[in-house]
C-alpha positions in Angstrom: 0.0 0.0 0.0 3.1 2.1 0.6 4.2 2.0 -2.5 1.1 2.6 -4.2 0.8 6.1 -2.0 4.5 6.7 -3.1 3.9 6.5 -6.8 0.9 8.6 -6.4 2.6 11.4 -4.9 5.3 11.1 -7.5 3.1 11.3 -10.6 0.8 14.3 -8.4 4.4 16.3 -8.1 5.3 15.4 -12.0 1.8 16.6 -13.1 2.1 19.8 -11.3 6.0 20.3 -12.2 4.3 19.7 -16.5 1.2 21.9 -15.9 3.7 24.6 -14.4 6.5 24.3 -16.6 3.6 24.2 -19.6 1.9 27.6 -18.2 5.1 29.3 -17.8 5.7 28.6 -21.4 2.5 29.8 -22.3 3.6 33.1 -20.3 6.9 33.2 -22.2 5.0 32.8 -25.6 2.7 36.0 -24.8 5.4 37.7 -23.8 7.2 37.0 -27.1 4.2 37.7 -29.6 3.6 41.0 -27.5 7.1 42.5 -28.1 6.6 41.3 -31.4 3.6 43.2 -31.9 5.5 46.3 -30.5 8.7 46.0 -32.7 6.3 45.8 -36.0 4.4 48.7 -34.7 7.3 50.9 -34.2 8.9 50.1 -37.4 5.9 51.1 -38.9 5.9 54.5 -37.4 8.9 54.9 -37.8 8.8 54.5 -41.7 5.8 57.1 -41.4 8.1 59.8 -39.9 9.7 61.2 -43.2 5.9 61.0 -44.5 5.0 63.2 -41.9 7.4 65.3 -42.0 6.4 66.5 -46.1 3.1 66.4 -44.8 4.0 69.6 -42.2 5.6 71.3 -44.9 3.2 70.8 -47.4 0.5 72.4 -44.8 3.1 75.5 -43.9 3.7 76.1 -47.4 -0.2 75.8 -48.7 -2.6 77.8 -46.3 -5.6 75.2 -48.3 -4.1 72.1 -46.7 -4.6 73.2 -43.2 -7.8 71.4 -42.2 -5.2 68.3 -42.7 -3.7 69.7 -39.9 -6.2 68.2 -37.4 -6.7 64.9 -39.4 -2.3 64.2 -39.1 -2.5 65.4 -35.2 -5.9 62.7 -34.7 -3.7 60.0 -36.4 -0.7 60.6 -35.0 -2.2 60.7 -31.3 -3.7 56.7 -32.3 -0.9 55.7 -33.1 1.1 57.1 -29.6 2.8 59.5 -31.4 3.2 63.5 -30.1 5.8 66.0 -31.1 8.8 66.9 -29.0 8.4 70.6 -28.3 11.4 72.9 -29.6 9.7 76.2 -30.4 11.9 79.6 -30.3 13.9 80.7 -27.5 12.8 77.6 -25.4 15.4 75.7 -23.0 18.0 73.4 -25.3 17.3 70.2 -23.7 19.9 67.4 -25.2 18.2 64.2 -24.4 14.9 66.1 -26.6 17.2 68.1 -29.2 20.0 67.2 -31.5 22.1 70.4 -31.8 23.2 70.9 -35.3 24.6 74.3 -35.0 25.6 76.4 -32.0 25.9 80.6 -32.2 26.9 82.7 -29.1 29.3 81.8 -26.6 26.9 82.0 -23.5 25.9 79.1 -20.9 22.3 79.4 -21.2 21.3 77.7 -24.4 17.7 78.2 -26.4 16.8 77.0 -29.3 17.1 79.6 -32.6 15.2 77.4 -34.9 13.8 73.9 -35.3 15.2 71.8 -38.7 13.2 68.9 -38.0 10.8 68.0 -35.6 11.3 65.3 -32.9 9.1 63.0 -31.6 8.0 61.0 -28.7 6.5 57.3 -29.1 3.8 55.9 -26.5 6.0 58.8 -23.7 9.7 58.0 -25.2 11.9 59.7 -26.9 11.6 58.6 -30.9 13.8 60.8 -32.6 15.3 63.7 -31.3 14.0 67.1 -32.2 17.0 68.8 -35.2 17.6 72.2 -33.6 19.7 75.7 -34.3 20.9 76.7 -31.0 21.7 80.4 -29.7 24.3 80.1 -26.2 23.5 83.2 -24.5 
Protein backbone atom coordinates (compact mmCIF):
# COMPACT_ATOMS: atom_id res chain seq x y z
CA UNK A 1 0.00 0.00 0.00
CA UNK A 2 3.05 2.08 0.64
CA UNK A 3 4.20 2.00 -2.45
CA UNK A 4 1.10 2.60 -4.22
CA UNK A 5 0.83 6.07 -1.99
CA UNK A 6 4.51 6.74 -3.09
CA UNK A 7 3.91 6.50 -6.85
CA UNK A 8 0.89 8.56 -6.45
CA UNK A 9 2.61 11.37 -4.86
CA UNK A 10 5.33 11.15 -7.47
CA UNK A 11 3.08 11.26 -10.61
CA UNK A 12 0.84 14.31 -8.41
CA UNK A 13 4.39 16.31 -8.11
CA UNK A 14 5.26 15.44 -12.00
CA UNK A 15 1.78 16.61 -13.09
CA UNK A 16 2.09 19.76 -11.30
CA UNK A 17 6.04 20.26 -12.24
CA UNK A 18 4.30 19.73 -16.51
CA UNK A 19 1.25 21.93 -15.91
CA UNK A 20 3.69 24.59 -14.36
CA UNK A 21 6.47 24.26 -16.63
CA UNK A 22 3.58 24.21 -19.63
CA UNK A 23 1.88 27.58 -18.25
CA UNK A 24 5.11 29.35 -17.81
CA UNK A 25 5.74 28.58 -21.42
CA UNK A 26 2.52 29.84 -22.26
CA UNK A 27 3.56 33.12 -20.28
CA UNK A 28 6.88 33.19 -22.18
CA UNK A 29 5.00 32.84 -25.60
CA UNK A 30 2.75 35.98 -24.81
CA UNK A 31 5.39 37.69 -23.81
CA UNK A 32 7.23 37.03 -27.15
CA UNK A 33 4.22 37.73 -29.58
CA UNK A 34 3.56 41.04 -27.52
CA UNK A 35 7.13 42.50 -28.06
CA UNK A 36 6.61 41.29 -31.44
CA UNK A 37 3.64 43.16 -31.88
CA UNK A 38 5.53 46.30 -30.53
CA UNK A 39 8.70 46.02 -32.66
CA UNK A 40 6.25 45.79 -35.96
CA UNK A 41 4.39 48.67 -34.67
CA UNK A 42 7.28 50.90 -34.20
CA UNK A 43 8.90 50.14 -37.42
CA UNK A 44 5.93 51.10 -38.90
CA UNK A 45 5.88 54.47 -37.36
CA UNK A 46 8.85 54.88 -37.77
CA UNK A 47 8.82 54.48 -41.70
CA UNK A 48 5.81 57.13 -41.41
CA UNK A 49 8.06 59.77 -39.90
CA UNK A 50 9.72 61.16 -43.19
CA UNK A 51 5.87 61.02 -44.51
CA UNK A 52 4.97 63.20 -41.85
CA UNK A 53 7.43 65.34 -41.96
CA UNK A 54 6.37 66.54 -46.07
CA UNK A 55 3.10 66.43 -44.78
CA UNK A 56 4.00 69.56 -42.21
CA UNK A 57 5.64 71.33 -44.86
CA UNK A 58 3.21 70.76 -47.37
CA UNK A 59 0.46 72.35 -44.81
CA UNK A 60 3.12 75.50 -43.92
CA UNK A 61 3.66 76.09 -47.44
CA UNK A 62 -0.21 75.79 -48.74
CA UNK A 63 -2.58 77.78 -46.28
CA UNK A 64 -5.57 75.24 -48.29
CA UNK A 65 -4.08 72.13 -46.71
CA UNK A 66 -4.65 73.23 -43.25
CA UNK A 67 -7.78 71.35 -42.22
CA UNK A 68 -5.18 68.31 -42.74
CA UNK A 69 -3.70 69.69 -39.93
CA UNK A 70 -6.17 68.17 -37.42
CA UNK A 71 -6.68 64.86 -39.42
CA UNK A 72 -2.25 64.24 -39.07
CA UNK A 73 -2.46 65.44 -35.15
CA UNK A 74 -5.85 62.75 -34.74
CA UNK A 75 -3.66 59.99 -36.43
CA UNK A 76 -0.65 60.60 -34.97
CA UNK A 77 -2.23 60.66 -31.35
CA UNK A 78 -3.67 56.69 -32.26
CA UNK A 79 -0.90 55.74 -33.11
CA UNK A 80 1.15 57.07 -29.55
CA UNK A 81 2.84 59.51 -31.42
CA UNK A 82 3.15 63.47 -30.12
CA UNK A 83 5.84 66.02 -31.08
CA UNK A 84 8.83 66.92 -28.96
CA UNK A 85 8.45 70.58 -28.28
CA UNK A 86 11.35 72.91 -29.60
CA UNK A 87 9.69 76.24 -30.39
CA UNK A 88 11.86 79.63 -30.28
CA UNK A 89 13.90 80.66 -27.47
CA UNK A 90 12.84 77.65 -25.43
CA UNK A 91 15.39 75.72 -23.02
CA UNK A 92 17.97 73.35 -25.28
CA UNK A 93 17.26 70.22 -23.74
CA UNK A 94 19.87 67.36 -25.17
CA UNK A 95 18.22 64.20 -24.41
CA UNK A 96 14.94 66.09 -26.56
CA UNK A 97 17.16 68.12 -29.17
CA UNK A 98 20.03 67.19 -31.54
CA UNK A 99 22.10 70.41 -31.78
CA UNK A 100 23.17 70.89 -35.34
CA UNK A 101 24.56 74.30 -35.03
CA UNK A 102 25.56 76.36 -32.01
CA UNK A 103 25.87 80.56 -32.20
CA UNK A 104 26.85 82.72 -29.06
CA UNK A 105 29.34 81.84 -26.56
CA UNK A 106 26.88 81.95 -23.53
CA UNK A 107 25.92 79.06 -20.87
CA UNK A 108 22.29 79.43 -21.22
CA UNK A 109 21.28 77.70 -24.40
CA UNK A 110 17.73 78.15 -26.43
CA UNK A 111 16.78 76.99 -29.32
CA UNK A 112 17.11 79.56 -32.57
CA UNK A 113 15.16 77.41 -34.90
CA UNK A 114 13.76 73.94 -35.33
CA UNK A 115 15.19 71.84 -38.73
CA UNK A 116 13.24 68.94 -37.97
CA UNK A 117 10.85 67.99 -35.64
CA UNK A 118 11.32 65.30 -32.86
CA UNK A 119 9.05 62.99 -31.59
CA UNK A 120 7.97 61.04 -28.65
CA UNK A 121 6.49 57.30 -29.08
CA UNK A 122 3.84 55.94 -26.49
CA UNK A 123 6.00 58.77 -23.73
CA UNK A 124 9.67 57.95 -25.21
CA UNK A 125 11.88 59.74 -26.93
CA UNK A 126 11.56 58.64 -30.86
CA UNK A 127 13.80 60.85 -32.64
CA UNK A 128 15.32 63.74 -31.30
CA UNK A 129 13.98 67.10 -32.17
CA UNK A 130 16.98 68.81 -35.19
CA UNK A 131 17.56 72.24 -33.63
CA UNK A 132 19.74 75.72 -34.26
CA UNK A 133 20.88 76.71 -31.03
CA UNK A 134 21.72 80.37 -29.65
CA UNK A 135 24.33 80.14 -26.16
CA UNK A 136 23.46 83.19 -24.55
Amino acid sequence: MKKKEDKSAELLNDLQRTRADFENYRKQIEMQKEQERKTVKLATVMKFLPLIDDMDRAIATYSELEPLKKSLEKAMNDLGLSRIPSEKDMEFNPDLHEAVTMEGDGDKQVILETLRPGYYYEGEVLRPAMVKVSCL
